[in-house]
N, C-alpha and C positions, 0 to 999 in steps of 0.2 A: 383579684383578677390575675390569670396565671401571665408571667411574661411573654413579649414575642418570643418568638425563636429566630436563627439568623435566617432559614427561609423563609419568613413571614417580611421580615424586612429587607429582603431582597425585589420580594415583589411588590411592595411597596413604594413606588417611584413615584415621587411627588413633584408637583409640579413646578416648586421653589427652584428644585437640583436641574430641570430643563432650562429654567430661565436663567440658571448661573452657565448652565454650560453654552447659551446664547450671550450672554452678557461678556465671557469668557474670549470670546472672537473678535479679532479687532475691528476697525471702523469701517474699511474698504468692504471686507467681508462681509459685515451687516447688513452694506448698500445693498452687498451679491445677491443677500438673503435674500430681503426685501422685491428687488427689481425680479426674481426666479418665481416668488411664488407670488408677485405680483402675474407674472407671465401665464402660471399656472389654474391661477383663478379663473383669469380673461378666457382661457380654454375651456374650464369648465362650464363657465356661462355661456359661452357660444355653442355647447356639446346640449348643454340643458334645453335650448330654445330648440336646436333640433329635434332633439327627441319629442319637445311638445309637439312641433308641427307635425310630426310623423304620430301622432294620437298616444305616445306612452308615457306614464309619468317617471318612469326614473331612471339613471342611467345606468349600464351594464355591469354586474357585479364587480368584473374584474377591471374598472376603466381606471377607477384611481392606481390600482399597483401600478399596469400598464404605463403610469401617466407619469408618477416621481420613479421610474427605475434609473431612467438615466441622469438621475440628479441628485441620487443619494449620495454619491461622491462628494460632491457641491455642498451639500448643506448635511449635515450629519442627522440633524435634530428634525429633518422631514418626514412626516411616517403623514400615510391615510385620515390618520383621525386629524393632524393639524390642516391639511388641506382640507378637509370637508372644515371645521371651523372657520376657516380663511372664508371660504365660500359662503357660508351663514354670515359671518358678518360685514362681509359686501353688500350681499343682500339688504344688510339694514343701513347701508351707508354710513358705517363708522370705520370702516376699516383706518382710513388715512386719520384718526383725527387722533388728538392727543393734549393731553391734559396740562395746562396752562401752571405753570413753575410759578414759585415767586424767584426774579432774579436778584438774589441777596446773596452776598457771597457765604453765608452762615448755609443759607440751602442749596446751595451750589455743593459745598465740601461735603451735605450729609448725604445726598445723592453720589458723590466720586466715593464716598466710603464705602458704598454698600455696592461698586461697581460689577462684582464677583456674583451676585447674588440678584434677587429679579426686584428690575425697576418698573417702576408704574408705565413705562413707554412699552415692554415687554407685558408683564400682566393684561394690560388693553388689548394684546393679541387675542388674548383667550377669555375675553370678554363673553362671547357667545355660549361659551361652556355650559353656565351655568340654565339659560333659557332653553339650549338644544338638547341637553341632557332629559330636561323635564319633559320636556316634549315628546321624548321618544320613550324614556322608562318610565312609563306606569303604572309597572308592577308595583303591587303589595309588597309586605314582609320588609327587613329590617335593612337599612340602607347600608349598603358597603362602603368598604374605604371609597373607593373612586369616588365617589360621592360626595363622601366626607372632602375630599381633596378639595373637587371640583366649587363644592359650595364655599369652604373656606376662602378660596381664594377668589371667589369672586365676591364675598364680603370683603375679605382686606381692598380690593381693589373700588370698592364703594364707599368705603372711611375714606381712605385716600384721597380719595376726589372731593367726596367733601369736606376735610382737612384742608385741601387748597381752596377752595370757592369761598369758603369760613374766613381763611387768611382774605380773598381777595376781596370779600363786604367789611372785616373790620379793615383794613387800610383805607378802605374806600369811604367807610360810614364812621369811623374810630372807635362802634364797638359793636358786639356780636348779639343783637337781642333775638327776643325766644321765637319771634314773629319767621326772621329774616333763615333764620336756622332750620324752624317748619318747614319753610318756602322751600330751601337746598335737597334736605331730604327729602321730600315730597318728590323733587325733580330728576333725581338722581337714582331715587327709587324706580321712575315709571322710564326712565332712560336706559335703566341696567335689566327691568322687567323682574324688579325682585320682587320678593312675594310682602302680603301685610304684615305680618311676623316680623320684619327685616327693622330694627331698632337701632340707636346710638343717642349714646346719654351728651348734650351739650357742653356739661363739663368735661369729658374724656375728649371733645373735640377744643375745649378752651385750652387745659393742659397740655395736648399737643402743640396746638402754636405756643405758647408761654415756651414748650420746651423748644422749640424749634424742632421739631420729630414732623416731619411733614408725612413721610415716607415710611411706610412699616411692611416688614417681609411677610410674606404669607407661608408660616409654615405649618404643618398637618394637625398637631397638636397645640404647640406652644411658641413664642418669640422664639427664647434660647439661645445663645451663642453660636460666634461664628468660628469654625477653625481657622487657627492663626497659619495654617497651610494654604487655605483656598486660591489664597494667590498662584502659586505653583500645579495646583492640581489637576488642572487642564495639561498640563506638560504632561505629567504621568497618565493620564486617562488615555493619551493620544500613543504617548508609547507601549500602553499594554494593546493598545488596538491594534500599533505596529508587527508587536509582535505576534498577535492572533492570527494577522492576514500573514504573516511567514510560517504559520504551522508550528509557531513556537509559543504557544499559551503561556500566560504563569497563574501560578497558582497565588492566592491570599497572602501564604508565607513570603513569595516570591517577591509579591508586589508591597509586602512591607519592607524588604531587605533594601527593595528598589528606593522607593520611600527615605528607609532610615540612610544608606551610603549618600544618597543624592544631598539629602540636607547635612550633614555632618561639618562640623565647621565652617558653617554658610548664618545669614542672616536670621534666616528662616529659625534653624536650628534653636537658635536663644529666643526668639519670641514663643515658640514650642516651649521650652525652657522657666518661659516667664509666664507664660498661661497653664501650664500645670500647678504651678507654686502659687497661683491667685487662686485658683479654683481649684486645690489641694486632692490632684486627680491621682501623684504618683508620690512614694513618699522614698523609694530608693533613688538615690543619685548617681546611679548607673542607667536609669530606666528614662529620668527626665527627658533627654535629649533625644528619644526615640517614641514612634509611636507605636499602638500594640495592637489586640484584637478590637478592641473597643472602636477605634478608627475606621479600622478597617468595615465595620459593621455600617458605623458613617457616612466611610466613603464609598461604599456600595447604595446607600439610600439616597446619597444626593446624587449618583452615576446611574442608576441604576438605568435611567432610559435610553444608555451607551452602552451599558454593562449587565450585563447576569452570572452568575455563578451556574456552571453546570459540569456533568462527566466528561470526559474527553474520550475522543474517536481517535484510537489506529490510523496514521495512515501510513501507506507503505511510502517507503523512500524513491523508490524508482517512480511512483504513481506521481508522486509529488515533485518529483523530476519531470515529466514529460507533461503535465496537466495544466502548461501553460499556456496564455492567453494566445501567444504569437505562435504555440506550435497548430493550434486549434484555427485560427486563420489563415495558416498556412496551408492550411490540409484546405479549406475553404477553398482557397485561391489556385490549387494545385487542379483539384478536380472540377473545379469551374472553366479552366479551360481545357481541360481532357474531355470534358462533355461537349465542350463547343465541336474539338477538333473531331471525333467521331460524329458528330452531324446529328446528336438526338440533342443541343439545346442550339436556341438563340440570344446573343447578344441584345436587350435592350438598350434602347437612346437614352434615356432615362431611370435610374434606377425608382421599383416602385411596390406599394405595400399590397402584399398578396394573403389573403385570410387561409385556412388550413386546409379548403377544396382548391385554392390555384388561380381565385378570383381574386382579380387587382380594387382594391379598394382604396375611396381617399383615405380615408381618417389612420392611427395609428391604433386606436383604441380597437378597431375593428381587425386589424391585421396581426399576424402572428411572427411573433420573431424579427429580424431587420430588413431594413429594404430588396429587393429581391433586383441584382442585376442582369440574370438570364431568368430566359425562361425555356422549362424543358418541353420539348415539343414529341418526345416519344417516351415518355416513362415506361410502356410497357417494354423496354430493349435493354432497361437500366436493372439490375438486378442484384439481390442484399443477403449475405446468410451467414450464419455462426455456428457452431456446433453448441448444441446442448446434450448434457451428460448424463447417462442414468444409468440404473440397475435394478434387476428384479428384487434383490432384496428390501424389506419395511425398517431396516432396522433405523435408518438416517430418515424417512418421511417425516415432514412435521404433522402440524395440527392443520386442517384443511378450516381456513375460517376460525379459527380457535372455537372451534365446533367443541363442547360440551354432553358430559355424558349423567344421568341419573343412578345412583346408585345408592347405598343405607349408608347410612352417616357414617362417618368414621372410618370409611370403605374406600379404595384409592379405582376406581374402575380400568379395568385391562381390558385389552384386545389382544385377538393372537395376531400376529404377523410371522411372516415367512422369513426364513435367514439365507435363504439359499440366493446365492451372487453370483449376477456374469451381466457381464458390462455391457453396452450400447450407447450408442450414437447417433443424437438425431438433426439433420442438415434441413433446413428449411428455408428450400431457395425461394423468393417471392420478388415481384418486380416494385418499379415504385408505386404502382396501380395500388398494390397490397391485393396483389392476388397474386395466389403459389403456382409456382410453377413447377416443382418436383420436390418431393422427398427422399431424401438421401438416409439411411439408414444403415449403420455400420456396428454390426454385433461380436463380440468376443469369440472366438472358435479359429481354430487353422486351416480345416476342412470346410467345402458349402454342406449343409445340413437342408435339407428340402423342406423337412416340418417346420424348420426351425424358423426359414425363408419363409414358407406361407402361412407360417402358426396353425394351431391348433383348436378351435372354438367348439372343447366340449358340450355346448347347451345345442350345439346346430345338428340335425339328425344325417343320416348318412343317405345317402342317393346311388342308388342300386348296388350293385356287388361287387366285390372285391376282386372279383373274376373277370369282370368285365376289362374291356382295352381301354376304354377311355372312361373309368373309374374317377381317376386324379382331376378330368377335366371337368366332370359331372359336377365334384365337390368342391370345383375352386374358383373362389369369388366371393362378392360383399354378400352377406348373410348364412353362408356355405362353411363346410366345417373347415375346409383353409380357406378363410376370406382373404389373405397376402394384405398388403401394407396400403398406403392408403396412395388413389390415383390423381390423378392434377389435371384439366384441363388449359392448354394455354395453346393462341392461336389456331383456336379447332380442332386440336391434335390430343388426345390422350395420351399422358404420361403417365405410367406407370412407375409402380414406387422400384428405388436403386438401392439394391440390396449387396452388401459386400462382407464378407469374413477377413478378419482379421486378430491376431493374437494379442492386439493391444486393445481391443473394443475401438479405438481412436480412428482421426482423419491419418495417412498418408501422402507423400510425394504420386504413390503408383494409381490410389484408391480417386486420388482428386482427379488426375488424368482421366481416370476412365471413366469420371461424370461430367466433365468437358466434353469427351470422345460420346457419350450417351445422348448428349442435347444434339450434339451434331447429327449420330445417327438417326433422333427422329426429327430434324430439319428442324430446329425451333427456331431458328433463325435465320432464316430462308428470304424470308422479305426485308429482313433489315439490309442483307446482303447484296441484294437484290436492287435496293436504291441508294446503295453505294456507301450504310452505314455501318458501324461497327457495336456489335453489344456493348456494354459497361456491365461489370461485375465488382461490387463493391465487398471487400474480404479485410478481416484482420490478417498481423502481421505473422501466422505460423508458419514455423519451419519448413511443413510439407509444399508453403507456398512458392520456394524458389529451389525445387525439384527440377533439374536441367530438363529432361523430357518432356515435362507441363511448362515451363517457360519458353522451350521452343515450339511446345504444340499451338498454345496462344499469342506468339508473335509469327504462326505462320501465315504467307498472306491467304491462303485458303481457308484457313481454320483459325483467324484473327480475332483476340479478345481483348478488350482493354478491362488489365484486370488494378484493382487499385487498392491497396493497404490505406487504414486510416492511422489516427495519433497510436503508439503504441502505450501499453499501458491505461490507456483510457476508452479502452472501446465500450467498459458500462455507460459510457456519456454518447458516444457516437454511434455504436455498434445496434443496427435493428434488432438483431435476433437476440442481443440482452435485456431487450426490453421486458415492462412487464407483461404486456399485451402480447406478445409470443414466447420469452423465456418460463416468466413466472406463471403465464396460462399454462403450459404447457406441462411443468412441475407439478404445478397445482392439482391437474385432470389427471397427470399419473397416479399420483396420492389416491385419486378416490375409484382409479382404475383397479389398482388391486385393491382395494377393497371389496369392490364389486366381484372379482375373479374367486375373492377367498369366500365371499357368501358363495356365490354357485359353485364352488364344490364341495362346501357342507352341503348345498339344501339338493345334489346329484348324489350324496351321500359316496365319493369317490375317496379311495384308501389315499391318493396322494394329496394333498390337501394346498403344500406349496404354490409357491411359484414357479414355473416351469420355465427354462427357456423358452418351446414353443409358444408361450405367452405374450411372449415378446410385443411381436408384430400385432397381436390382439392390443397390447396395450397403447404403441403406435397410433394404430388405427383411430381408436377410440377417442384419446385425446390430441388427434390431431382437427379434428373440426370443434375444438373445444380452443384452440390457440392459434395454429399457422393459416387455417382453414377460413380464419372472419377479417373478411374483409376489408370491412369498417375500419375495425381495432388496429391491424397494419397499416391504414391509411394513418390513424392519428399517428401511431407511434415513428412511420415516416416521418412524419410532417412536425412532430415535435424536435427531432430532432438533425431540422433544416435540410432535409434532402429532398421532398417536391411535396409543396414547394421549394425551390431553393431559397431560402430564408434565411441561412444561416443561425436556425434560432439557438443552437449551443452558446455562440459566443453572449447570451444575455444572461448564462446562468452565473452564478454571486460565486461559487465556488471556481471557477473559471476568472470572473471581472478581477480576482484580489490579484493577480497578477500580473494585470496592463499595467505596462511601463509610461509613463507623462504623455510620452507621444505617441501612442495606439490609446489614451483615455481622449486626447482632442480629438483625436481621427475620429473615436466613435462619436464624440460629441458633435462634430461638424456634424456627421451622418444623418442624427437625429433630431436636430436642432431648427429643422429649416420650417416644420409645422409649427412649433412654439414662436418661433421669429412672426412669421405672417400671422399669428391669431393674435400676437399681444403690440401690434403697430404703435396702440396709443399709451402704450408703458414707456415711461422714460428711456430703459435701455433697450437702444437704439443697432445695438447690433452683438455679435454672440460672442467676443472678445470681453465684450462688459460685463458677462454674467461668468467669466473661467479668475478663479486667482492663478496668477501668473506663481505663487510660491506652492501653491498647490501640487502633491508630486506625489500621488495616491499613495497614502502617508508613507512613502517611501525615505524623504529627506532625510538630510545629514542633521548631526546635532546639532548646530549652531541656527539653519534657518527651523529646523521643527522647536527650538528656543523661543528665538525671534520671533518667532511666529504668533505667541502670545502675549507680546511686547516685554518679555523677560529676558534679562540681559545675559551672555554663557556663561559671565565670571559667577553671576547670584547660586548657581547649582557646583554641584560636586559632581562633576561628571566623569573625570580622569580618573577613578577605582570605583573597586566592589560591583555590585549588581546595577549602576547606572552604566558604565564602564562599559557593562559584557550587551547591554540593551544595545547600546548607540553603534558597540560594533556586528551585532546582527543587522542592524537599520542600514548603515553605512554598507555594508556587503551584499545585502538584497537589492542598493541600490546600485553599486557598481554591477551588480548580476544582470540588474535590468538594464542597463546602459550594454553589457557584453551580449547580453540579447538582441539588441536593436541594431547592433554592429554586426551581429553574425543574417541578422534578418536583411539586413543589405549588402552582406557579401553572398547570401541566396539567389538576391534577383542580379545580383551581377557577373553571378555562375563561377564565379573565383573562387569557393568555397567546395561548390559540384565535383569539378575537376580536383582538386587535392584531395579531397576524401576520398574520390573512387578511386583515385591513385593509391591510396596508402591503405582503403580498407582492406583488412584480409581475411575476414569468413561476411559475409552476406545476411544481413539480420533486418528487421524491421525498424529498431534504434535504429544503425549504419544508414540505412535506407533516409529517414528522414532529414537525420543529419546531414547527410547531401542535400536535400532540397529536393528527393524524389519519392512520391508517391505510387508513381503507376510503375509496373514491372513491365517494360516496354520493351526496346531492343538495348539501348544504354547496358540495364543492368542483365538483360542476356547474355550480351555481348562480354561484361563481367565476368557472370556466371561461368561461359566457354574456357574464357580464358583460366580461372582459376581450377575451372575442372580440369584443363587440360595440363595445367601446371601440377594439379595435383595428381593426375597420372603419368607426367613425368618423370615426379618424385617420389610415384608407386614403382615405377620400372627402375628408378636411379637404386629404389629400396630393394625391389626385388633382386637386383644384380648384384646389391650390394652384398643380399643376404647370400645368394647362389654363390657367390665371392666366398663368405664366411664358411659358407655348409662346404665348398670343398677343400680352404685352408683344413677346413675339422678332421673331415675327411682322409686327408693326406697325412696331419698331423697326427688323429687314430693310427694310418698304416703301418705309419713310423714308427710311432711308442709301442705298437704290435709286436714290430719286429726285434726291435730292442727286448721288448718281453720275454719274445722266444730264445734271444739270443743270449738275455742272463738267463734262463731256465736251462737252456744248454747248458751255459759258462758251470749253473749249479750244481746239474745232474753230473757233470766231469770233476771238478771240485770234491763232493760227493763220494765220484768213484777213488778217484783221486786222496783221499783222506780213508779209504776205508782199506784200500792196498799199504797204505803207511802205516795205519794201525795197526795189522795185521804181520807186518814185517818187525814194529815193535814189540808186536806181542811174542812173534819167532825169539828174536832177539833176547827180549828180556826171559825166557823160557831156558833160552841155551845156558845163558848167562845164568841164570837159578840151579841149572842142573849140574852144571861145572863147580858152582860154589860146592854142592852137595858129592860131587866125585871127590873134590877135596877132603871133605870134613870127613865122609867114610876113609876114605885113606889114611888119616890120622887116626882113626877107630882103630881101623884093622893091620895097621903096620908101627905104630909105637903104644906102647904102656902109657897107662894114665899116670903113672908118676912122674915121666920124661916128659909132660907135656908142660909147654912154656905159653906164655899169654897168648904169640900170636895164634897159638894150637888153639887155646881154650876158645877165642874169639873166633876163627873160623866153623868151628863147631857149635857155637851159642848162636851164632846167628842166623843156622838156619833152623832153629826153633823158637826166637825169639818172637815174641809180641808187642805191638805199638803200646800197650799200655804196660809191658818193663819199663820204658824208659832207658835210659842209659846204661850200657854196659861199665862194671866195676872197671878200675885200670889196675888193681891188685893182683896176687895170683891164686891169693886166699879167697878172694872175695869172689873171684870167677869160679873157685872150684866149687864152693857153697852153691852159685847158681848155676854150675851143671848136674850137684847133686840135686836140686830141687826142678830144673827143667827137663831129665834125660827121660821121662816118661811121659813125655810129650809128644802128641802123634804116633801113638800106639808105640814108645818106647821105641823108636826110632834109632835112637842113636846108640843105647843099650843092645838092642839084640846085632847092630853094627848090620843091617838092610844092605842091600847092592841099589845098582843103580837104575838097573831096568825094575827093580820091585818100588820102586818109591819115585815112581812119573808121576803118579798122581798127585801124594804129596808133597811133591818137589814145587807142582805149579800151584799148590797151594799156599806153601809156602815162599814161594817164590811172590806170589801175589803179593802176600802180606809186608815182605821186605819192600815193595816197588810202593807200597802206600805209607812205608818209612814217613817222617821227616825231621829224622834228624839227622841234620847234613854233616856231623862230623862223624856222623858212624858210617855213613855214606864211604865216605873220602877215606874211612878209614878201610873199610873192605878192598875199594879196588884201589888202596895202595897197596894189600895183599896181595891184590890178585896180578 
């Protein structure tokens, strides 16, 4: 046989692990049980005889949920099927009875030992199990676990009893004959309604008294051993539920860490320690002291009807911030008297149960959601809408129905779809009637586009010519090739659909205005006016909503609206137009809108094939009496979520309840409690304090009393580190959050809270908004609004001057560095001239100065003999044919004449034919050059010591 798997044994919830987590609660609490679904019963039997009287045999599907919702808190371990049990075995009048102890102190201690786990006082609860079971399943084929459970433990719970009756004829008679033994089981048999099959051998009942074993668990398969944890386990069971209800799950890993930190050097620890090493489960000595998967497999089989293992859901952080109990009744309470004060509700004397058409009903089974303390007397003045988002593109549709397609095996079947995108917007204003009153429709484009406003319905033929004047009129309307958007009757009056362009597809501050100003132009609310009422419009918290122009157009008193934002971030729980009944229809019908649009222009056989803009308003059209259009359908999706009726029925959803703080869980409980009190009169508890544990603190408590609480003392656990540690300070913090909740919830109603926020808030949001304590956009946050726009064009003007300030520092400061420009450009063009007149005078200079050296050195040509010539002779003469790469003149007179003999036919013999001085200008300044680009300074110094 192959083994479980861990989801097999998850779902597996047997009914031993119910009666430990009952047994697990201390003695008060028991009473609570007891005395609650004593209460519970008495209702159900008084509910049943009605219904007989009234000729129907059974009661309404949904009357048991309805019945434990406000009591699940109360008693953990209450679900549907144990009150139907409860019920059955009233019926047979065994409910109170209970099976008769020997008082020996030997049976006394085996009963305290097994206190964790189910006592025969518990087992007798679910005595009926096994008769109601039969009676309802009798189907063929192989019997499941439940089954299996079911019957097991109502065998163990039939040994048991006879086990004791056994003890009480031997004490009585001094011994057990085969006669007396017959009698018991016979009796016990026809008392439990077990079947003939149902056996037990005399000796397994003699060896039980011998053993003193009066008592035996009922478990699914086998006896088996108990964990030397169970003591403690209720503690952890209760903390991971903690932290489920804070959005902080843990995982298996998680909760073994919790597990192993908690017990570590605690008592626990070493009996853990000591039942591994008896029943040689772990053989590492690192591991002993810890538990591992195996446990955990355990402790989910004996949890499991507290616990399941499943995936976890996203939630966003801000959702999880605002999705609280008390911001949800505050919005209740905010607009419960905005409707009084506009004169569409009445205050009731009594608050009282209204079913989902508006009808006060007694029963609670019959009504919907909680007591109802106005009632609206003009829902159709009250009006509800949200934007919903789409576009022609297929590429995002889903599956319509998870609609299925035929195709060859192996074969993935396609469809075409269009890729062509432009955005729209669809407003579905409708009152609480859940009849529409306009469609608002807001398409992507900058320009109005005329086709695009009446659409385009290729399949419809055309109605006379193009030439004609009133062509456009011929053709436009429902069935016609522009059929336009879809029209609304309200108050007599035909509304036409509200077409607007805009660059973002989206709602606007400008676009919402002029569908405010559109209702007023066709008087839709003329008679509300008229008897002195005010519309109500119920809106999420967007941006466009506190548009200065539209906040002073609806608090004008001529054009007066009272417009009202609900929780932010939660308007999928509040908001009508997210519902499914209008969001999801409406989604839904577009999906199969274009589809229909892509057959008809293949079977027109048309080259465009797409989706067209002008499609648009066709696809509009078509699914709007497929979702905002049915009547019905927005009546329930009103009414479920408490606005008319006013019901308040959000505040009963489980997702919403995990975060009432102690004193919003009594409040509700008073609220609801006052039909259970009158039906169970003749139940011991006597009034609705006896049925609340006062330590009770929806499991929000601190560690010490959620300890306590299972008679376990705080020093037995490890709670100061590791994964217990980090648990008690999430518990501790949710509970101080809910405690800072219910202080800021009373600085609300005493408007001390109002005032400083609107003091200090500085941009205007839907958050901001609540967190005051205000709801409705009235004159308060106009008056806001003014001010801060006017402040912010203060500091547009303070900006602007500042900037005109800046652009003419720029300005001046350009003129300047201008001028300075021009003035080095001057300074450089002079400089310039300036350096080119010096050069030019150096060049004169060093010219004369070349040409005088060169009068010389002919002079000494032409008026002394080369033999008379002495160094300074030779030197005046060598230098003006010398070159920078000679180098140095000799200081010899040998050595100078050597380098006249070798230079004097230089520059066409120059110095040889002895040249004058007008014939050798040219090369004078050539040579004169070459001298001036010298550098060597002592030949330098040596010339014009010459000279």
């Amino acid at each position: 046989m192959a083994p479980r798997t861990h989801k097999t044994r998850s779902k597996s919830i047997t009914q031993s692990a119910r009666k430990a987590a009952k047994a697990s609660r201390s003695v008060d609490q028991k009473v609570i049980d007891r005395n609650v679904m004593k209460s519970l019963v008495a209702c159900v039997l008084e509910k049943e005889e009605e219904v007989k009287a009234l000729g129907k045999e059974r009661l309404p599907k949904e009357y048991y949920k309805k019945l434990i919702t406000p009591f699940i808190q109360i008693i953990p371990t209450l679900s549907e099927k144990s009150l139907k049990n409860a019920v059955c075995y009233q019926k047979r009048k065994n409910l109170l009875q209970t099976v008769t102890r020997p008082t020996t102190a030997n049976t006394q201690l085996i009963v305290t030992s097994h206190s964790h786990s189910s006592t025969e006082q518990t087992l007798l609860n679910d005595d009926n199990l096994s008769s109601n079971s039969k009676s309802k399943n009798k189907k063929g084929g192989r019997p499941n676990k439940e089954k299996h459970r079911i019957a097991n433990i109502t065998n163990c719970m039939a040994v048991n009893e006879i086990t004791h009756m056994a003890m009480e004829v031997k004490d009585r008679e001094g011994a057990l004959t085969h006669t007396s033994f017959e009698k018991i089981v016979n009796e016990v048999r026809v008392k439990r309604n077990l079947p003939e099959s149902f056996e037990i051998k005399r000796s397994t009942v003699k060896k039980r008294i011998q053993r003193n074993k009066l008592v035996v668990d009922a478990h699914l398969n086998h006896g088996g051993v108990d964990t030397p944890l169970a003591e403690v386990e209720p503690v952890f069971v209760e903390m991971v539920l903690c932290m489920s209800k804070l959005r902080q799950s843990l995982t298996s890993t998680e909760i073994m860490h919790l597990v192993n930190s908690s017990i570590e050097g605690t008592e626990y620890q070493r009996k853990l320690i000591e039942f591994k090493k008896i029943h040689k489960i772990e053989q590492m000595e690192d591991k002993l002291g810890k538990v591992g998967r195996n446990y955990m497999a355990g402790f989910m089989k004996r949890w499991g009807h507290l616990l399941s293992s499943t995936k976890a859901q996203k939630f966003e952080l801000d959702r999880s911030r605002w999705t609280q109990y008390s911001n949800f009744k505050h919005m209740y309470d905010c607009i419960e008297d905005t409707l009084i004060s506009c004169g569409l509700a009445e205050k009731l004397a009594e608050p009282v149960w209204m079913d989902q058409e508006g009808n006060i009903v007694e029963k609670q089974e019959d009504a919907l959601g909680q007591k109802c303390t106005i009632r609206i007397t003009h829902p159709e003045f009250c009006l509800v809408g949200d934007e919903v988002g789409s576009n022609t593109s297929q590429q995002g549709d889903g599956h319509v129905g998870g609609r299925r397609y035929i195709g060859p095996r192996g074969y993935v079947p396609q469809q075409k779809a269009s890729k062509k995108d432009r955005k729209f917007t669809v407003i579905g204003l409708t009152n609480l009637k859940g009849e529409p009153v306009m469609c608002v429709v807001i398409i992507e484009g900058i320009a109005r586009q005329l086709e695009v406003e009446l659409g385009v319905d290729y399949s419809a033929h055309w109605e006379g010519s193009v030439e004609d004047a009133d062509f456009i009129k011929k053709n436009t309307g429902p069935g016609k090739r522009f059929p336009g958007g879809p029209k609304c009757r309200f108050q007599g009056k035909e509304v036409p659909c509200f077409v607007r362009f805009h660059q973002s597809g989206g709602i606007t501050g400008e676009i919402l205005l002029d569908i405010f100003k559109t209702m007023e132009h066709y008087e839709l609310f003329q008679r509300a006016r008229q008897e002195g009422k005010t519309p109500f419009v119920l809106i999420d918290g967007h941006g466009s909503r506190f548009h200065l122009p539209f906040v002073q157009y609806i608090n004008h008193p001529t054009t007066k609206y009272c417009v009202s934002i609900g929780v932010p971030y939660g308007t999928s729980f509040w908001q009508v137009g997210d519902s499914k009944e209008q969001n999801g229809c409406f989604k839904i019908a577009t999906y199969r809108v274009k589809e229909e649009i892509m057959q008809e222009r293949e079977s027109l056989m048309m080259d465009t094939v797409g989706i067209l803009p002008s499609d648009i308003m066709i696809i509009v059209k078509r699914s709007w009496d497929k979702s905002f259009a049915r009547v019905e359908q927005n009546r329930k999706a009103i009414a479920e979520r408490g606005w008319y009726p006013y019901n308040r029925n959000l505040l009963k959803n489980e997702e919403i309840r995990i975060t009432m703080t102690e004193k919003e869980s009594q409040e509700d409980m008073f609220l609801n409690m006052d039909r259970i009190s009158s039906a169970s009169s003749s139940s011991p508890c006597s009034s609705i304090s006896e049925l609340t544990d006062p330590s009770f603190d929806s499991f929000c408590t601190q560690g010490s009393s959620l300890v306590n609480r299972h008679g376990i003392k705080p020093t037995t656990l490890n709670l100061s580190s590791g994964m217990g540690m980090h648990v008690l300070k999430s518990i501790v913090r949710e509970s101080d959050l809910a405690k800072a909740r219910e202080e800021i919830e009373q600085q609300k109603k005493d408007g001390v809270r109002k005032k400083t926020l609107l003091k200090d808030m500085k941009k205007i949001t839907a958050g901001n908004m609540v967190r005051c304590g205000e709801f409705v956009i009235g004159k308060p946050i106009e008056e806001w609004i003014y001010e801060k726009e006017m402040e912010r064009r203060k500091l547009d003007e303070e900006k602007q001057e500042r900037m005109k300030a800046r652009l003419e520092a720029r300005a001046l400061k350009e003129k300047e560095s201008l001028m300075k420009k021009e003035m080095r450009e001057k300074q450089r063009q002079e400089n310039e001239k300036k350096k080119k007149v010096a050069e030019e005078d150096k060049r004169k200079r060093q010219q004369e100065k070349s040409m005088a050296r060169y009068d010389r050195a002919l002079r000494i040509i032409q008026t002394k003999e080369k033999h008379t010539w002495k160094i300074k002779d030779y030197k005046t003469v060598l230098m003006c044919v010398k070159k920078k790469s000679d180098g140095r003149l000799p200081s010899t007179l040998h050595e100078l004449s050597e380098c006249y003999e070798n230079w004097k036919d230089r520059n066409n013999g120059m110095i040889a034919l002895g040249q004058t001085r007008a014939d050798c200008n040219v090369v004078g300044n050539e040579i004169g050059e070459e001298a001036q680009e010298s550098t060597d300074s002592n030949l330098h110094a040596e010339i014009l010591s010459q000279d």
